[in-house]
VOPAGU-2260 file (C-alpha; in pm, 1 decimal, decimal comma):
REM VOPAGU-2260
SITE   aa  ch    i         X         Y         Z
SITE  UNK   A    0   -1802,8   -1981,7    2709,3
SITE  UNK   A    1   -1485,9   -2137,2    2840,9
SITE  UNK   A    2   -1212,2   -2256,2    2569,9
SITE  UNK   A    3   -1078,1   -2634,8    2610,9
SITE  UNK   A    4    -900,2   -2786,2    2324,0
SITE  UNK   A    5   -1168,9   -2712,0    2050,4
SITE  UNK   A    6   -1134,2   -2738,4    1682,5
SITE  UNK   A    7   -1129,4   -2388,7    1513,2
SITE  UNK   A    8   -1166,3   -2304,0    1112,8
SITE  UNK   A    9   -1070,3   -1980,1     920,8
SITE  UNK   A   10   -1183,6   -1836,3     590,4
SITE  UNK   A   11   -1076,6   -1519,9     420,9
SITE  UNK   A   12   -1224,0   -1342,1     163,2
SITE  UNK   A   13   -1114,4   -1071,0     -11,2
SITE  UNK   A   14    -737,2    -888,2     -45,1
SITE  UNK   A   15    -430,8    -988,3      45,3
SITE  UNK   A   16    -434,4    -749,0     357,9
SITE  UNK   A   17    -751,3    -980,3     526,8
SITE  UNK   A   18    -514,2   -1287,4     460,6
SITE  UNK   A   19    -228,4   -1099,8     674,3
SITE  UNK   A   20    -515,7   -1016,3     924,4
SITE  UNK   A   21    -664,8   -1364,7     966,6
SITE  UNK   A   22    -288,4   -1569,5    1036,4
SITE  UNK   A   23    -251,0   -1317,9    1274,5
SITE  UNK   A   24    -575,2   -1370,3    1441,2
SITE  UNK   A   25    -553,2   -1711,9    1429,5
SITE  UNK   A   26    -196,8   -1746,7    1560,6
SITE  UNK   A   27    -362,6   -1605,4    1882,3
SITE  UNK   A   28    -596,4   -1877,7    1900,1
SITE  UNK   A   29    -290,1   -2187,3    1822,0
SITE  UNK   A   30    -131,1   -1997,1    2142,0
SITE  UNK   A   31    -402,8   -2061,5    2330,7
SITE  UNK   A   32    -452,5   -2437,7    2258,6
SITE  UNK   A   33    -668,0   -2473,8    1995,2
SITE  UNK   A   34    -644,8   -2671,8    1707,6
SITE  UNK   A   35    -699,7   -2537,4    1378,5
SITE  UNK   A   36    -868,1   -2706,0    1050,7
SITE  UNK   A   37    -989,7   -2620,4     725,7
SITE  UNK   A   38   -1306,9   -2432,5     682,5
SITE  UNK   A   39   -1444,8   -2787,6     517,9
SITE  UNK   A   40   -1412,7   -2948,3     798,8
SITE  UNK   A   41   -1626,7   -3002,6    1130,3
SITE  UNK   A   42   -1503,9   -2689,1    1370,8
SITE  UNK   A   43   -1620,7   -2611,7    1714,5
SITE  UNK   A   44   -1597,3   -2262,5    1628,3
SITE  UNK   A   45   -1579,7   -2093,4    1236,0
SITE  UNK   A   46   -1448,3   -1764,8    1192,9
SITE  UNK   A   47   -1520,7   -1541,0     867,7
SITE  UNK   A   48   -1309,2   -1280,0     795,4
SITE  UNK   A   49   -1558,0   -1114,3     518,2
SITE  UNK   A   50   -1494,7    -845,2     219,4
SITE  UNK   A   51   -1739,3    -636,6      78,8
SITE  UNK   A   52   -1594,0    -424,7    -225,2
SITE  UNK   A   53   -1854,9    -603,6    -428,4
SITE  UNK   A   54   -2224,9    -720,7    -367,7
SITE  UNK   A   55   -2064,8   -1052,8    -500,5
SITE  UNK   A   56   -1837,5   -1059,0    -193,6
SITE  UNK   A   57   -2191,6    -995,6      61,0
SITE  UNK   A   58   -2368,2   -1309,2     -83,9
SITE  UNK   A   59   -2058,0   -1494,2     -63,1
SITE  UNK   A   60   -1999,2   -1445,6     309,0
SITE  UNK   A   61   -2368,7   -1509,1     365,7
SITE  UNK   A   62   -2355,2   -1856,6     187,4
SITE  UNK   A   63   -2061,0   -1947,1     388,4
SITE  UNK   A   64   -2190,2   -1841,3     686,8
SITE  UNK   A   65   -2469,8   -2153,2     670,5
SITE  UNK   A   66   -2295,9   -2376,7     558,6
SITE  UNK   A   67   -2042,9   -2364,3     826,4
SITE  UNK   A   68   -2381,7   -2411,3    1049,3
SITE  UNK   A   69   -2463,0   -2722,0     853,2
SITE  UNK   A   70   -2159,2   -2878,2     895,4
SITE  UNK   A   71   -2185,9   -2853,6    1266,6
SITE  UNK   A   72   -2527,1   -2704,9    1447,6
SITE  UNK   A   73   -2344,3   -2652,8    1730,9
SITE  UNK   A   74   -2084,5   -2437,4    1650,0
SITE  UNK   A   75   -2021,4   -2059,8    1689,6
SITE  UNK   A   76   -2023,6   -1883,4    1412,7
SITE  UNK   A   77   -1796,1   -1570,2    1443,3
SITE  UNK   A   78   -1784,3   -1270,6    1132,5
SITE  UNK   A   79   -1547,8   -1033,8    1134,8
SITE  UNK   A   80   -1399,9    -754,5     885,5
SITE  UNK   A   81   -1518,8    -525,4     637,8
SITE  UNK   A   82   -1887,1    -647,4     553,3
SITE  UNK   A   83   -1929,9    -698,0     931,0
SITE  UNK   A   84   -1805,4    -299,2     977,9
SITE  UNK   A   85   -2074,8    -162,8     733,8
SITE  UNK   A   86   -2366,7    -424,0     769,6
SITE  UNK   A   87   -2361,4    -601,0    1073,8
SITE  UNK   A   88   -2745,5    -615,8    1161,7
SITE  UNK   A   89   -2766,6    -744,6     840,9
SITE  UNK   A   90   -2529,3   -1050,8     944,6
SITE  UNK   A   91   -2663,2   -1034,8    1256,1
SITE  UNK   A   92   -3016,8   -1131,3    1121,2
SITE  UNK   A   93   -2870,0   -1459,9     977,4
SITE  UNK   A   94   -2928,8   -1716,0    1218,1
SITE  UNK   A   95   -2609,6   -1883,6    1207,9
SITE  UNK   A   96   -2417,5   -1630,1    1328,0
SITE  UNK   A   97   -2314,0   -1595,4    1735,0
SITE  UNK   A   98   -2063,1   -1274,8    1740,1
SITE  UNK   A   99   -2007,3   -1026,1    1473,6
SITE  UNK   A  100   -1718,9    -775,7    1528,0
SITE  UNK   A  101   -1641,3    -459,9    1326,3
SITE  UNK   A  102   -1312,9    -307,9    1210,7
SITE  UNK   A  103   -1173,3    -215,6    1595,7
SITE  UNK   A  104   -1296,9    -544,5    1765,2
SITE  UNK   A  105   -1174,3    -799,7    1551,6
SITE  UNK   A  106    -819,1    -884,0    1682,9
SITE  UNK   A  107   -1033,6    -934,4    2025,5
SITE  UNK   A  108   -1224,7   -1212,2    1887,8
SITE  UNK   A  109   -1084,5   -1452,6    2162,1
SITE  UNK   A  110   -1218,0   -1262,9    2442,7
SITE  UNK   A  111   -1516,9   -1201,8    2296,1
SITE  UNK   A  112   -1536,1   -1571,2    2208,1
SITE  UNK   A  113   -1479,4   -1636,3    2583,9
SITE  UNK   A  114   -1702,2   -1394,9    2752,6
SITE  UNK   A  115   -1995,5   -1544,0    2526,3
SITE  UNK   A  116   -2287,8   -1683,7    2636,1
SITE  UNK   A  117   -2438,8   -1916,6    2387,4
SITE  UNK   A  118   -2815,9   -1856,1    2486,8
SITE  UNK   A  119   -2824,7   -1478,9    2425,4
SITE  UNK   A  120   -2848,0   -1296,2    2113,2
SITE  UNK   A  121   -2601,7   -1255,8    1859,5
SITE  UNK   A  122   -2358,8   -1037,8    1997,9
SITE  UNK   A  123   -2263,2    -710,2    1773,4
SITE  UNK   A  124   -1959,9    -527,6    1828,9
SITE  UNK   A  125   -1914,2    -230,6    1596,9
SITE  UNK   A  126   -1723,8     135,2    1701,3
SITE  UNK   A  127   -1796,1     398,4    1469,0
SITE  UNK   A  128   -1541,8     415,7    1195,6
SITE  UNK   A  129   -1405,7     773,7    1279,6
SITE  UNK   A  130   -1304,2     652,9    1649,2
SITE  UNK   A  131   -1084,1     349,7    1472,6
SITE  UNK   A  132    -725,8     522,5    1542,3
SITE  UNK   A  133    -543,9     169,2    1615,9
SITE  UNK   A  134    -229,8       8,2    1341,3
SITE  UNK   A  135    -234,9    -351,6    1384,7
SITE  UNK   A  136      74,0    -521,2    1228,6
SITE  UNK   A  137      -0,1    -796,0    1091,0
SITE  UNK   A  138     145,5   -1154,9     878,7
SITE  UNK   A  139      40,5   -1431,8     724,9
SITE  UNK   A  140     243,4   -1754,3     759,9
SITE  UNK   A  141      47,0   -2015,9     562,4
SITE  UNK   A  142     214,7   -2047,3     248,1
SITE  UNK   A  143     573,7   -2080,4     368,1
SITE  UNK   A  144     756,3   -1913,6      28,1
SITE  UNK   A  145     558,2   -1606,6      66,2
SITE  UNK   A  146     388,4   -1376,0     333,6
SITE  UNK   A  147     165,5   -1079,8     349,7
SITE  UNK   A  148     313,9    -825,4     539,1
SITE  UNK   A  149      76,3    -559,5     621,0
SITE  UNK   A  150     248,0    -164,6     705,9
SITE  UNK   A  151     -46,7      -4,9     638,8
SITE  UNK   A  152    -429,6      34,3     724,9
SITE  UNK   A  153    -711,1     272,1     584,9
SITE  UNK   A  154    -770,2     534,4     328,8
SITE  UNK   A  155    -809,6     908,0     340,2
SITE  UNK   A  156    -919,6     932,9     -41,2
SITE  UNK   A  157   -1280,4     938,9    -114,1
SITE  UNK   A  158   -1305,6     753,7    -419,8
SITE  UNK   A  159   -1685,7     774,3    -529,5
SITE  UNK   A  160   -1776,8     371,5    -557,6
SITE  UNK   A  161   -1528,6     279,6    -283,2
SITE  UNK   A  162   -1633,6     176,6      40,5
SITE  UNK   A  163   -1308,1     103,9     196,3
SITE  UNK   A  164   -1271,2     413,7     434,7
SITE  UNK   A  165   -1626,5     341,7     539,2
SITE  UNK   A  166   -1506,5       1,0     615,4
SITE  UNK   A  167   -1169,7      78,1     779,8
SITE  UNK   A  168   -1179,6     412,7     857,4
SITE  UNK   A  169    -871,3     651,6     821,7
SITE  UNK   A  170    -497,7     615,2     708,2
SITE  UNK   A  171    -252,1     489,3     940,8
SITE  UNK   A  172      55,8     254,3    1002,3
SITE  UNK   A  173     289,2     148,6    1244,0
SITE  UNK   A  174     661,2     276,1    1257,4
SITE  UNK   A  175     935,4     143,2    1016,6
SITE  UNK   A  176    1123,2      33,8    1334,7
SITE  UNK   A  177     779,3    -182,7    1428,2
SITE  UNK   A  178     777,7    -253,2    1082,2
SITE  UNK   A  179    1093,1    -397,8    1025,2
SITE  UNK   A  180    1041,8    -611,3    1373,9
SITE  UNK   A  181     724,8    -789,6    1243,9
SITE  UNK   A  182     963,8    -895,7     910,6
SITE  UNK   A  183    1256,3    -972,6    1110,2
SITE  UNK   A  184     976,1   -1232,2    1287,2
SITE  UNK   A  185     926,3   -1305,0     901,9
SITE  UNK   A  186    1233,2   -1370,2     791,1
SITE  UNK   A  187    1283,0   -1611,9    1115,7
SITE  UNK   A  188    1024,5   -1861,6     915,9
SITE  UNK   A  189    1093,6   -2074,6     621,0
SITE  UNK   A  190     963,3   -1778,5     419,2
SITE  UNK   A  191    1168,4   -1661,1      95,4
SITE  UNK   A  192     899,7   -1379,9      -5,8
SITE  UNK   A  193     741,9   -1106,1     159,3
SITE  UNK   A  194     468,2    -931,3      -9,4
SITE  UNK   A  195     399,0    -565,3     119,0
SITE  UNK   A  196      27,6    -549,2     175,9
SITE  UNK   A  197    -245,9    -230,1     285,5
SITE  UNK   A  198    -522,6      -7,6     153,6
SITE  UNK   A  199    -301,0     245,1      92,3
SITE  UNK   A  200      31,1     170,5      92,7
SITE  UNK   A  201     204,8     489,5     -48,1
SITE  UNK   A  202      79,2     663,4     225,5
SITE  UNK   A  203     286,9     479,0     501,3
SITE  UNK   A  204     417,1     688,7     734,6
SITE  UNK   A  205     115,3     991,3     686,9
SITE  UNK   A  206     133,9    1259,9     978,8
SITE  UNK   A  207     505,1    1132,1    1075,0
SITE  UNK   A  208     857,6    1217,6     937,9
SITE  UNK   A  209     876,9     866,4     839,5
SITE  UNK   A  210     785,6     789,9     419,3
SITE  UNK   A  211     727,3     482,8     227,4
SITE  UNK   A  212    1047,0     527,2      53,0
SITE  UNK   A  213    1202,6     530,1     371,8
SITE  UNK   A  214    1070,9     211,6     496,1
SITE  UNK   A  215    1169,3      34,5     118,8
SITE  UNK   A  216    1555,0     159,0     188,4
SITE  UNK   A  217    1537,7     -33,7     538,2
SITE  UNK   A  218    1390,4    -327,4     422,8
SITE  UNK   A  219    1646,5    -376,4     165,3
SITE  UNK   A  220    1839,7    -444,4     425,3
SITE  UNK   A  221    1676,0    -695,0     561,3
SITE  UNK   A  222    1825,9   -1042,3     612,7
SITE  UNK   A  223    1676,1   -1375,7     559,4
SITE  UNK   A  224    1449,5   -1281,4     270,2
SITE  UNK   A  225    1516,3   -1292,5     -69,4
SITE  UNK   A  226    1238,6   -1133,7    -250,0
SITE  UNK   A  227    1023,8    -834,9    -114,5
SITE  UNK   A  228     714,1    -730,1    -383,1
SITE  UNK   A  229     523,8    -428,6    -384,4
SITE  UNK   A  230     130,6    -547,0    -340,3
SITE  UNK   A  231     -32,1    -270,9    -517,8
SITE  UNK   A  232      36,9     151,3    -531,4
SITE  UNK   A  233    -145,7     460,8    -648,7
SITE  UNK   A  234      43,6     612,0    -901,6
SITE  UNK   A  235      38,1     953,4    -769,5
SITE  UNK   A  236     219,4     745,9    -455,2
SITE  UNK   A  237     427,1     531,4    -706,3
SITE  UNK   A  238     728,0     814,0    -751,5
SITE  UNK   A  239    1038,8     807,0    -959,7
SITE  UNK   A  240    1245,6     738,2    -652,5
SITE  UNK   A  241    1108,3     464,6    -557,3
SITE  UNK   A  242    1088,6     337,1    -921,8
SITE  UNK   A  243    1444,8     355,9    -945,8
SITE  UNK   A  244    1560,7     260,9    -556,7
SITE  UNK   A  245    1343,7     -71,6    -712,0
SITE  UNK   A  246    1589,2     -82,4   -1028,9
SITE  UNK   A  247    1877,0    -100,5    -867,6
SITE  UNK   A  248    1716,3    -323,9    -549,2
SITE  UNK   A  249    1840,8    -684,9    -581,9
SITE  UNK   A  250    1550,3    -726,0    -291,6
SITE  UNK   A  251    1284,6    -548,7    -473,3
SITE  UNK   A  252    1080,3    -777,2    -768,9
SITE  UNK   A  253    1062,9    -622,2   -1112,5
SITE  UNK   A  254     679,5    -623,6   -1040,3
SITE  UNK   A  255     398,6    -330,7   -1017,1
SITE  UNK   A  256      46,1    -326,7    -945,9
SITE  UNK   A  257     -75,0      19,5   -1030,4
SITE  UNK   A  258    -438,9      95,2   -1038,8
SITE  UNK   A  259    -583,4     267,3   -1300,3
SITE  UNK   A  260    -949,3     183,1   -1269,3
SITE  UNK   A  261   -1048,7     448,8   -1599,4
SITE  UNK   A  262    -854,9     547,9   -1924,5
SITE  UNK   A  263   -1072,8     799,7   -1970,8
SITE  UNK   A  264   -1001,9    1132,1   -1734,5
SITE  UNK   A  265   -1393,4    1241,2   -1741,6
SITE  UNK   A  266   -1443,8     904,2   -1574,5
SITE  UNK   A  267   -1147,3     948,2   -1328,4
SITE  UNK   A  268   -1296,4    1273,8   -1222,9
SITE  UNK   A  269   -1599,9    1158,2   -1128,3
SITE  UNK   A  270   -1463,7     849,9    -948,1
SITE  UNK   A  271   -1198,6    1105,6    -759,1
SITE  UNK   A  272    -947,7     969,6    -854,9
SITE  UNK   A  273    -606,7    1165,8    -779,5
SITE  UNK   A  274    -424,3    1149,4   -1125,3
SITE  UNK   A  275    -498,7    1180,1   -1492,4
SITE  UNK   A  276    -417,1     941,5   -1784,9
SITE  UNK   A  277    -142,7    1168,9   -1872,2
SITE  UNK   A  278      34,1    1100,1   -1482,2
SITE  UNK   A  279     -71,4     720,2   -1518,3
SITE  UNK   A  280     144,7     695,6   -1895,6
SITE  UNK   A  281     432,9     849,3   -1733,5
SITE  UNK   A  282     484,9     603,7   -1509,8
SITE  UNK   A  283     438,7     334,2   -1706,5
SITE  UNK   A  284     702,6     491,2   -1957,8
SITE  UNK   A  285     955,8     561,1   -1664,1
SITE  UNK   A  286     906,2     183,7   -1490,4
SITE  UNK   A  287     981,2      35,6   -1863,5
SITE  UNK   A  288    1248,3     293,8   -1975,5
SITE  UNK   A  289    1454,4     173,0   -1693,1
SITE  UNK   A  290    1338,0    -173,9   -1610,4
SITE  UNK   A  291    1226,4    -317,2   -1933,4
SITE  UNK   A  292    1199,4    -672,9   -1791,2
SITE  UNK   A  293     939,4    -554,4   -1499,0
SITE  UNK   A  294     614,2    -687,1   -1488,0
SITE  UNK   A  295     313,7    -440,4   -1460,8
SITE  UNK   A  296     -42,7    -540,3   -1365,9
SITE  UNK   A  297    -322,0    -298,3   -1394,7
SITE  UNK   A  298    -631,2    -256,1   -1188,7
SITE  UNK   A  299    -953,0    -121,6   -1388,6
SITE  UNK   A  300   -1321,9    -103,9   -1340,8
SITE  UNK   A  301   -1589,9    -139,0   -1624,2
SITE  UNK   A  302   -1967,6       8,8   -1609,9
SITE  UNK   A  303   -1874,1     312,2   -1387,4
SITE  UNK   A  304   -2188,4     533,0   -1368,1
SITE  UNK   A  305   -2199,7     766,7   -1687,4
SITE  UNK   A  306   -1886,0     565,5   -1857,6
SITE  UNK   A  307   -2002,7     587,4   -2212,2
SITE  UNK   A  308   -1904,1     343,4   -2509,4
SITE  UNK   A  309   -1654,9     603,1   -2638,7
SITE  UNK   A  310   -1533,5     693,0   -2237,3
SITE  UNK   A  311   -1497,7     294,6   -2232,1
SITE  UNK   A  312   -1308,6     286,8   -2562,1
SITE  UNK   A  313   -1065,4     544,5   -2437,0
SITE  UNK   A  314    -964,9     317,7   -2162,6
SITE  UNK   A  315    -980,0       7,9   -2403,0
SITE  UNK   A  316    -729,9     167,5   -2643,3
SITE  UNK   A  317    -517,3     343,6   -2375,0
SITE  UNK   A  318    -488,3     -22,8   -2230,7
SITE  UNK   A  319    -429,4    -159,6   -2569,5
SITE  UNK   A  320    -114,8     130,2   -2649,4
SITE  UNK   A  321     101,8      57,6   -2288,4
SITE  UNK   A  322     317,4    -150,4   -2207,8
SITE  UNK   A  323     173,3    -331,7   -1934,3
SITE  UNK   A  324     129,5    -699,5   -1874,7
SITE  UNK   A  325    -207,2    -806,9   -1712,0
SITE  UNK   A  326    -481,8    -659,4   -1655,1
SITE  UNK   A  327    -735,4    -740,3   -1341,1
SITE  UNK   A  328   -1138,7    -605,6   -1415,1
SITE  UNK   A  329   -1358,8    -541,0   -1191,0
SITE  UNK   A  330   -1731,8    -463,9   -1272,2
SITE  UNK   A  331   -1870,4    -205,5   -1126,9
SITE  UNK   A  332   -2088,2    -274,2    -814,1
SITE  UNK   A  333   -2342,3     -49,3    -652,3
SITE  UNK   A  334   -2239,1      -9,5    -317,5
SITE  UNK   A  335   -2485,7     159,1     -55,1
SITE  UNK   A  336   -2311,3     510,6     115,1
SITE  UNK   A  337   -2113,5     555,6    -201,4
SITE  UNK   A  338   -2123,8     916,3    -380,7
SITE  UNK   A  339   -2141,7     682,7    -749,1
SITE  UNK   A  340   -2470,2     525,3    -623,7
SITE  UNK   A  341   -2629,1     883,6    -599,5
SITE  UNK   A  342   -2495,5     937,6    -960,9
SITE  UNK   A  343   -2778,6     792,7   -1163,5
SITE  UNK   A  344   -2684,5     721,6   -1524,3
SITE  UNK   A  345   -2626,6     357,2   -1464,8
SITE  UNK   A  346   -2496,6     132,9   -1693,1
SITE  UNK   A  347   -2644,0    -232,0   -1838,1
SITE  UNK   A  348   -2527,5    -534,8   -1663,8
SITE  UNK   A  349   -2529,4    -665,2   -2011,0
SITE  UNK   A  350   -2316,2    -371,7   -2112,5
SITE  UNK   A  351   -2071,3    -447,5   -1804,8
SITE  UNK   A  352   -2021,9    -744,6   -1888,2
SITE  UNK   A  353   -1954,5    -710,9   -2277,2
SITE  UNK   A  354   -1691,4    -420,7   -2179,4
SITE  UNK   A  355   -1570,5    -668,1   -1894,3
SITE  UNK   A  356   -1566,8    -969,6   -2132,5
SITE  UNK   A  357   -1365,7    -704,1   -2373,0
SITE  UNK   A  358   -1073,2    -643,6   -2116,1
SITE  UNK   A  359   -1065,2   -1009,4   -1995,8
SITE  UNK   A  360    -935,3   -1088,8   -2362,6
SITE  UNK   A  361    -720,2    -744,9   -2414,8
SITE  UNK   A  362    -550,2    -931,1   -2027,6
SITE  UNK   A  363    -503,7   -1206,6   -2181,2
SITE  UNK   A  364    -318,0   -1040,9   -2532,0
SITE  UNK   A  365    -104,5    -871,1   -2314,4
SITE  UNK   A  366       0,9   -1125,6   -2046,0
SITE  UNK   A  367      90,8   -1384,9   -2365,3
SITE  UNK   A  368     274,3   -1095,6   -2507,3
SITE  UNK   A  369     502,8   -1032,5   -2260,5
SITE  UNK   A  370     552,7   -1361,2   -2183,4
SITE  UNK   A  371     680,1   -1452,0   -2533,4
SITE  UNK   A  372     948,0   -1182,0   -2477,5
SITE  UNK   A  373    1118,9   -1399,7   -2225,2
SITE  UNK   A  374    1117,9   -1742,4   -2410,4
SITE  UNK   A  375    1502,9   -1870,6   -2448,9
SITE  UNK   A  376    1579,3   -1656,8   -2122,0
SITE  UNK   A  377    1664,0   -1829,3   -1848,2
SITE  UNK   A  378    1547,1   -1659,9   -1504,9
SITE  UNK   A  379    1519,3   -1713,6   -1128,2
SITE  UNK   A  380    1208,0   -1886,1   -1018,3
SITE  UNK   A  381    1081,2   -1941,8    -649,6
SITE  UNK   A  382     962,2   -2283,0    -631,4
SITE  UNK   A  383     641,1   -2251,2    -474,1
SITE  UNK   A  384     336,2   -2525,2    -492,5
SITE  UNK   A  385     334,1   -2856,1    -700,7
SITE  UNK   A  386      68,5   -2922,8    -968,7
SITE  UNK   A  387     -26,4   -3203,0   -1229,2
SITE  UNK   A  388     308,5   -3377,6   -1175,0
SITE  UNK   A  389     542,0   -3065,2   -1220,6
SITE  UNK   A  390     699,1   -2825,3    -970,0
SITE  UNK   A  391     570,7   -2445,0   -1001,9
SITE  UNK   A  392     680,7   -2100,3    -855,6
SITE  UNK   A  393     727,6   -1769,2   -1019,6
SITE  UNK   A  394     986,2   -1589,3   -1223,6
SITE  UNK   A  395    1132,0   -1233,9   -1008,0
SITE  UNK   A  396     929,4   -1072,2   -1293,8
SITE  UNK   A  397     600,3   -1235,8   -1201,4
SITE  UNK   A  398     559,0   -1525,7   -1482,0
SITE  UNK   A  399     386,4   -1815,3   -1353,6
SITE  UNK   A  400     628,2   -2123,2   -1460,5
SITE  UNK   A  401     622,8   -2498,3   -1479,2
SITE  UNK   A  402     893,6   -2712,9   -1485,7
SITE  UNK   A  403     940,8   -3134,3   -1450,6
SITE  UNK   A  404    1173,6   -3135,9   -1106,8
SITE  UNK   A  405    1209,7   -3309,3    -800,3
SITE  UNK   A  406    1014,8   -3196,0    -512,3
SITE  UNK   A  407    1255,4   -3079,9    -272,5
SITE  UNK   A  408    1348,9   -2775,1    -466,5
SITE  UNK   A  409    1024,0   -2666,7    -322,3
SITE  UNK   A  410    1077,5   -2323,8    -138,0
SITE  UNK   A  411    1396,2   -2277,5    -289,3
SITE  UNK   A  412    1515,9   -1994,7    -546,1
SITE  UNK   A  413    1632,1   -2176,9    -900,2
SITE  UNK   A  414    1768,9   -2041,1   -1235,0
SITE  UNK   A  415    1518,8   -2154,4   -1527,1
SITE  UNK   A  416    1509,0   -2141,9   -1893,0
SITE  UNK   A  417    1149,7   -2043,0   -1996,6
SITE  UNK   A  418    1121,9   -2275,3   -2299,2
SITE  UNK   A  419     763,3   -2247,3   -2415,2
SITE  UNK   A  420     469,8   -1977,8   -2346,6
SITE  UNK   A  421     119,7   -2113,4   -2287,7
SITE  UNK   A  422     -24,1   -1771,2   -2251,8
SITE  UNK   A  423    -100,6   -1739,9   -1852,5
SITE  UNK   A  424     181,6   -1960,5   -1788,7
SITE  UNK   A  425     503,4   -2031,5   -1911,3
SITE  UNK   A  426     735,3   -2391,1   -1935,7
SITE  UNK   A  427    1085,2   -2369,1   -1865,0
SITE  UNK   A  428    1375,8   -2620,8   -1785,4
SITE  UNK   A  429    1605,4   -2599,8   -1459,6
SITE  UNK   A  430    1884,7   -2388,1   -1636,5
């Protein structure tokens, strides 16, 4: 199939680290003449870079899949990324789809794309996971305020419900001089914010001399960029050095995501996890004891199988007692190669959701409770994305904020007084 000017259309679903993956991709294909649009839009070719932590995220990339065929019968169909690593016969079988290329493949989508001939079968391109060796750097440019800014790939733990290192095989990343090339491109942009994004990202640098605290010192450094943000870290990973490098970092957002997934360390033992509550408290009390102002989001998964009411009420109350700010929930998901689907002892979807449902209002307690700590303070807010009438961006401690403004202080770094909490979000005044 030969490439004129033709009309291409990207989706992403799933973590920030597929966003990073699919400007990358795409900014291939804009060097090569083609003309991107939305994903709503008539395409000559749709490309779907697909997730599959949940069974959720599988029917979602299958509904998507026809109805980008809808929209135009004649299109290719291309599906890429995680779901199309672990299933792709499964994709395959839909009759949408034209090429469907696994975890090592899918940065070659263009020559795929042009080597294809429309009348054969759906071409499947899929290397076993333990040959995928390759670090492919990786930004996203969309949003102009922020990017993803991907340093790492893949996941030595074995988590029992995760299918991640099925999906993208082992640990890896670049080099922090490769690293801090790809943000230098960055910082070339109109981009203020660079979000560090991976599976793993702690473990930058495993099986070299080079650490993630290493690569945090050098891109404090870096010029052009204002705000750097840690996406998410394993607590085990999340050590005090780099809590307190972060302190003192004028670069570095008051702003954690730590995982926790279970308060309860039966549960943690049987998901393999690589901490206890005990390790998890700690560094929530050291983060707080010397930034008190940081914001702290927590990852945690409900209906684990053999999570009891009082294992889930251990985790509710151990939630309740810490000084964290939002909480995201997951429901547990059986996922097919996973040690936790073997497990038995499953757990009511009705149950799930209750304990989910639980959580979702505990998030909600918590994220309006640290808000209201910063009323009457006046902070420094990227302005970032304009809605119902009022400018909107985000305090360097992670609170959503609206404020009446004109609309060129959009992409620009502002002092605000937050005047009023409306529980996710906050109002404020240009201070």
């Amino acid at each position: 199939m030969s490439t004129p000017t033709k009309r291409i259309a990207f989706h992403t679903l799933g973590c920030k680290l597929n966003f990073s993956e699919t400007a990358t991709i795409s900014r291939d294909f804009l060097r090569h003449g083609f003309e991107k649009v939305d994903y709503n839009d008539t395409a000559d070719i749709y490309v779907l870079n697909t997730c599959t932590v949940t069974e959720n995220a599988d029917k979602e990339a299958r509904k998507l899949i026809r109805q980008a065929k809808r929209r135009n019968p004649d299109s290719s169909v291309a599906v890429i990324g995680c779901y199309a690593q672990l299933n792709p016969n499964n994709i395959a079988a839909i009759d949408s789809v034209d090429v469907v290329l696994g975890t090592e493949e899918k940065f070659n989508l263009l020559n795929h794309l042009n080597s294809m001939d429309l009348n054969e079968r759906t071409k499947v391109i899929q290397s076993e996971i333990d040959h995928v060796h390759k670090f492919t750097p990786s930004y996203s440019t969309g949003e102009r305020t922020r990017s993803f800014l991907k340093i790492q790939d893949g996941c030595d733990y074995i988590c029992s419900f995760c299918t991640i290192p099925l999906a993208r095989g082992e640990s890896r990343s670049g080099t922090i001089a490769n690293t801090l090339k790809e943000a230098r491109e960055v910082a070339e942009t109109d981009t203020r914010e660079i979000v560090l994004t991976g599976v793993n990202i702690g473990d930058f640098g495993k099986g070299s001399q080079e650490t993630f605290f290493d690569l945090i010192q050098q891109l404090d450094k870096l010029e052009g960029i204002d705000r750097i943000r840690i996406s998410s870290i394993e607590p085990n990973l999340l050590t005090n050095d780099i809590i307190k490098f972060c302190s003192k970092s004028e670069k570095f957002m008051p702003h954690f995501h730590v995982p926790l997934q279970s308060g309860s360390d039966k549960i943690l033992g049987t998901m393999r996890r690589r901490y206890t509550r005990k390790l998890y408290e700690e560094r929530v009390t050291k983060i707080k004891s010397i930034m008190p102002d940081c914001c702290i989001g927590v990852d945690v998964i409900v209906g684990f199988p053999g999570e009891t009411d009082e294992d889930f009420l251990d985790t509710y109350h151990f939630l309740n007692e810490l000084d964290i700010s939002y909480l995201h929930v997951f429901t547990y998901s059986e996922r097919p190669n996973t040690d936790a689907m073997e497990m038995g002892r499953s757990v009511a979807k009705e149950k799930r959701a209750e304990r989910s449902r639980m959580l979702h209002i505990l998030s909600e307690k918590k994220r309006c409770f640290f808000h209201e700590q910063f009323i009457g303070q006046t902070r420094p807010v990227l302005f970032e994305t304009v809605k119902n009438g009022k400018i909107v961006g985000h305090t360097d401690n992670y609170i959503q904020v609206h404020v009446a403004g004109e609309l060129d202080l959009f992409n620009t770094i502002q002092p605000v007084q937050l005047t009023e909490n409306n529980g996710m979000t906050s109002n404020g005044v240009l201070g």
